[in-house]
C-alpha positions in Angstrom: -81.2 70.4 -85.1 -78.4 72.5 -87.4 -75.9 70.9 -89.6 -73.3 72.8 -90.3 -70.6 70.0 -91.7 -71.6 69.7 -95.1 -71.4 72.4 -97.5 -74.9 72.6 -97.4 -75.6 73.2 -94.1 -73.2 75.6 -93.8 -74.9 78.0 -96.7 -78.2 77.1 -94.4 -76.1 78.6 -91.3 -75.0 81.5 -93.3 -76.8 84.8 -93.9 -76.5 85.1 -97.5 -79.2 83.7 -100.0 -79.4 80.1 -100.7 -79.3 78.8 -104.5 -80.4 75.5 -105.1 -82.1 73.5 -108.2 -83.7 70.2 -109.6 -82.6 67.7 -111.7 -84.1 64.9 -113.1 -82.3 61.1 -113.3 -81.7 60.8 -116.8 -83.9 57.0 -117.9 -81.3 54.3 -118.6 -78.0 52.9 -116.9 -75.5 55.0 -118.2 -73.3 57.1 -115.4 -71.8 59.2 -118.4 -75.2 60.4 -118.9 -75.4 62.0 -114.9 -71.9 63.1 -115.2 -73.0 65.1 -118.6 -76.2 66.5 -116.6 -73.9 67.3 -113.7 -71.9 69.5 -116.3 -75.2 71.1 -117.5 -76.0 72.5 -113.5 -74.4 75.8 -112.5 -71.1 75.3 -110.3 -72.8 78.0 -107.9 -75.5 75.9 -106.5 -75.6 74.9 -102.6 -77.8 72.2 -103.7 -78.5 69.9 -106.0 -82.1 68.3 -105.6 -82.2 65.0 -107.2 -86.1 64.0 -108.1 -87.4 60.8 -107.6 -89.5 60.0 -110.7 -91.1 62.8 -111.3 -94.3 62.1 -113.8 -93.0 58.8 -115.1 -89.9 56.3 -114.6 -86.8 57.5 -114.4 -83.2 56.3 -113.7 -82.9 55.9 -109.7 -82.5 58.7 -107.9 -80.3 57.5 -105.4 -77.9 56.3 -108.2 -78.1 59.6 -109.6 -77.4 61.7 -106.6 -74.2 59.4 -105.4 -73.0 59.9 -108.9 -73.5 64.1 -108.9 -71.8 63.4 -105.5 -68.3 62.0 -107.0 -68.4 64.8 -109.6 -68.3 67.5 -106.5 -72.3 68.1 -106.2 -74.0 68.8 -103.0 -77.1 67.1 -103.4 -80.5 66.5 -101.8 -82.0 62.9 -102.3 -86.1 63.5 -103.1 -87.9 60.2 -101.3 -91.3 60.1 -102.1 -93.0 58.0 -99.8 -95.7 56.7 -102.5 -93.4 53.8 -103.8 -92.1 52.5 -100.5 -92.6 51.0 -97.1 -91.5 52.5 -94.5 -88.5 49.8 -94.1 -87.4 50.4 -98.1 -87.3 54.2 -97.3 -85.4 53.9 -93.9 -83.1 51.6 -95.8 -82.9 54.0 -99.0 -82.0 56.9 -96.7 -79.2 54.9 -94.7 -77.8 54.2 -98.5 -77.8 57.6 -99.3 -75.9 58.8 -96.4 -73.4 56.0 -96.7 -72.8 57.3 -100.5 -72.3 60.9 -99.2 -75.5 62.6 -100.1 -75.9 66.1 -97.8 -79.6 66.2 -97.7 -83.3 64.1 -97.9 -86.2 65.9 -99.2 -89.2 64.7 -97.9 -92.3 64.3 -100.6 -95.5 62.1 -100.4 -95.8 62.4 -104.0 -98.5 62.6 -106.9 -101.0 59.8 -107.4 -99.6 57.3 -109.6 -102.9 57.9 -111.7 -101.4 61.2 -112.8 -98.0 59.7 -114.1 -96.8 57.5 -117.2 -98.0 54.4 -114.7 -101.1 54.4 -113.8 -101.6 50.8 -113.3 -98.9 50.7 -110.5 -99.8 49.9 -106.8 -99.0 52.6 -104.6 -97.5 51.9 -101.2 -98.0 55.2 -98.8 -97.3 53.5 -95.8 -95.9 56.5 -94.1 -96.5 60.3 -95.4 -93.9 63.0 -95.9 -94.5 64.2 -92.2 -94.0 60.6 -90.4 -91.2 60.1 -92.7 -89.5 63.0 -91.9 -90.3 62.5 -87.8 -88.6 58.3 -89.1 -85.5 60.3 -90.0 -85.2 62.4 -87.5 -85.5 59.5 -84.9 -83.2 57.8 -86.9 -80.4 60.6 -86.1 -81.2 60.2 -82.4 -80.4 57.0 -82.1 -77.8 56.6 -83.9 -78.3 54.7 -87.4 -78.2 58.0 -89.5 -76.1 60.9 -89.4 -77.6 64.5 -88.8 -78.4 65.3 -92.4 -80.3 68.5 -93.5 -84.2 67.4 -93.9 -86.8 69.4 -95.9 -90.1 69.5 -97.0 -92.1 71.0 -99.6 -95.0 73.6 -99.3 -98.0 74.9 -101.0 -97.8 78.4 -101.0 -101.9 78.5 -102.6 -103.2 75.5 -100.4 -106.6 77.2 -99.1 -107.7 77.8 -96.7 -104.9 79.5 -95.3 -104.9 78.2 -91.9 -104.6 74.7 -93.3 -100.9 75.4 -95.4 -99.8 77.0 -92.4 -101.0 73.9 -90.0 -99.1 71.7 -92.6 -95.9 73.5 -92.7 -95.8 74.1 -89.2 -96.3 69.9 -88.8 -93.4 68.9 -91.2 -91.1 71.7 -89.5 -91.6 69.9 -86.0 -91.0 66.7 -87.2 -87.6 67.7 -88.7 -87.5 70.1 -91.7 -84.9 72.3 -92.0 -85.9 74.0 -95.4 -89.1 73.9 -97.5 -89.1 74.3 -101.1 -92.1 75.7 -101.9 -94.2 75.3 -105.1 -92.8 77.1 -108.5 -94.4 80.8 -107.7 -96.4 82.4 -110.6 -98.5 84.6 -108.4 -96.5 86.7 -106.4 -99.4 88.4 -104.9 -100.7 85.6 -103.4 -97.1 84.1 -102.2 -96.2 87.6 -100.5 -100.0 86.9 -98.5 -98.6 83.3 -97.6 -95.2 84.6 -96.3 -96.8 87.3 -94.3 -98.6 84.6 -92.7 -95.7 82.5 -92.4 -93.6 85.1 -90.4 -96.3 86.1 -88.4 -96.5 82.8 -87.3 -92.5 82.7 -87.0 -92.2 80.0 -89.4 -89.3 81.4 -91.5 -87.0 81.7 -87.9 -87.5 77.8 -87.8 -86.8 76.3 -91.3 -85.2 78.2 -94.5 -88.1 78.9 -96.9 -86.8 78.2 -100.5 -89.2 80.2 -102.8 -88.9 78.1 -106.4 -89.6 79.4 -109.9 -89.8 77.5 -113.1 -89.4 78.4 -116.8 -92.5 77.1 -118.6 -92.0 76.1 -122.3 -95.1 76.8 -123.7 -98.4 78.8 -123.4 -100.2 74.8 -123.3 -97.8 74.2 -120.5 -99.7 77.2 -118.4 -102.6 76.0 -119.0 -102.5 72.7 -118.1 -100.1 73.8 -115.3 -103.4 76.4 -114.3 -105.7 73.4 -114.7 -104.5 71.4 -112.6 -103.2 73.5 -110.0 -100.2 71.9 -109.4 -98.5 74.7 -108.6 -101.4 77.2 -107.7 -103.1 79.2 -109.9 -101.2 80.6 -113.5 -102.0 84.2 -113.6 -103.9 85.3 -117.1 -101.2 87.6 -117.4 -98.3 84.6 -117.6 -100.6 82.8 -120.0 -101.1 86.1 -122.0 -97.5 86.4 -122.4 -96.5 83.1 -123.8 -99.6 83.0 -126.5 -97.9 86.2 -127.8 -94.5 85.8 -127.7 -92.9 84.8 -130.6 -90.8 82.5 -129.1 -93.0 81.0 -125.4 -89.7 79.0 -124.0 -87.8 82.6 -123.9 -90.4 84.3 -122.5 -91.1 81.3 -120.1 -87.3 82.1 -119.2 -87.9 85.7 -118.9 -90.8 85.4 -116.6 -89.0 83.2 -114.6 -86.2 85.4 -114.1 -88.5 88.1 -113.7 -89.7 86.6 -110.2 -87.0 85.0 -109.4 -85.7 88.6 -109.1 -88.7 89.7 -106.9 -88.3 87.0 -104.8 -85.5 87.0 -103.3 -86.4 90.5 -101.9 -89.4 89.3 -99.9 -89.1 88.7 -96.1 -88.2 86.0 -94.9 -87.3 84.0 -97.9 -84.0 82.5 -97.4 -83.2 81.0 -101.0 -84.5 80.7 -105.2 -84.7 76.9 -106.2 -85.1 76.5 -110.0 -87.5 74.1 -111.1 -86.0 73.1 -114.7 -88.7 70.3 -115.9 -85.3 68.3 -116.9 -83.9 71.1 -118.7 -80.7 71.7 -116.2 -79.3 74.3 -118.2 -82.0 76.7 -117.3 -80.5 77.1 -114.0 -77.4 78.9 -115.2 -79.4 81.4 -116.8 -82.1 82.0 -114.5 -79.6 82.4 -111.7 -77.1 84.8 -114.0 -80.2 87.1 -115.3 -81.5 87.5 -112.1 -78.5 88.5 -110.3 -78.8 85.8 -108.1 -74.9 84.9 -108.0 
């Protein structure tokens, strides 16, 4: 299923690369204060991807994205399954459309254990997957208009056979694009898409390769830690501990593969990861030549 009405599926129906990035719903109740982060976002972008309380409370990210809508954004509405039923989400992604948002990005989200809330109840009464398959029903019969879906993937998930069953499961029940994980190791991403085309994966959906600009060397390493995002090469971490100034390098390093990216096959787009600082976008997408 193609959607080539909004402005966003028609840069997904186009040949040329895809630019896209996150923001994050400023806390509070004050629309001045999305209209100022709206400003802070390259005019360039085919997508704005509105995240849905990333690591903590934030304002809601359906508010948010309607807003960025009035002010002439295409945006993406995250809906992380963890914090709904599958009624609130159906009902959430009914909203959105009504309020002119162009895309849903489907997410099952981190444990509440590793946010700001640990002593919430979680909800995951549908994954990512079903939710996506919800939607796509949805569109079939009526109650929701054909809206670009995507999905995010782990470019690192091991073993290899089981990222490639889990991306080939969200594209089937709907996903137009994936947004993978922020790519540190490019090595390891180029043996992921290899796999993917082999498997014809990147003919399906768009694969959206993202980077982000980390601030600081004890960013890297918690970032390596954890693995949230795959492994941090020694190299990376190298580089920030002696730089004099980490959040420039982080920049550089960032435009650095965003640059490499977008010549590997089968990669269809750069999202920016900007850890709620929007302005990053601009630069990583001007530096890199990705304009």
């Amino acid at each position: 299923m193609k959607n080539t009405t909004s402005r966003f599926g028609q840069a997904l129906a186009s040949s040329r690369l895809v630019l896209t990035a996150e923001c994050t719903p400023p806390r509070g109740s004050d629309a001045g204060a999305v209209k100022k982060l709206s400003s802070a976002l390259p005019q360039n972008l085919d997508l704005v991807v509105v995240a849905d309380n990333p690591g903590g409370i934030h304002g809601s990210a359906l508010a948010c994205a309607a807003i960025l809508e009035t002010e002439g954004r295409a945006t993406a509405l995250s809906i992380v399954t963890r914090d709904r039923n599958r009624i609130a989400l159906e009902n959430d992604a009914q909203g959105a459309a009504a309020l002119g948002v162009e895309a849903i990005f489907c997410l099952s989200g981190d444990h509440q254990s590793l946010g700001v809330c640990p002593q919430a109840a979680s909800a995951y009464d549908i994954d990512s997957i079903q939710l996506a398959q919800a939607l796509k029903k949805m569109m079939s019969d009526g109650p929701l208009p054909e809206l670009p879906l995507g999905a995010a993937a782990h470019p690192y998930q091991q073993p290899l056979a089981l990222s490639l069953l889990r991306l080939r499961k969200k594209i089937a029940a709907g996903a137009r694009f994936v947004l993978t994980q922020a790519v540190f190791d490019l090595a390891g991403f180029e043996m992921w898409m290899e796999a993917v085309r082999a498997a014809g994966l990147d003919k399906q959906a768009a694969i959206i390769a993202s980077v982000l600009p980390l601030a600081s060397v004890e960013e890297a390493k918690e970032l390596d830690r954890r693995r949230t995002y795959g492994p941090v090469p020694e190299s990376v971490i190298a580089r920030l501990g002696a730089a004099p100034d980490a959040a420039k390098e982080g920049l550089a390093i960032a435009v650095e593969m965003a640059g490499k990216l977008k010549s590997v096959p089968g990669v269809r787009g750069i999202h920016i990861l900007s850890g709620g600082c929007e302005s990053l976008a601009g630069k990583v997408i001007e530096e890199a030549g990705l304009a």
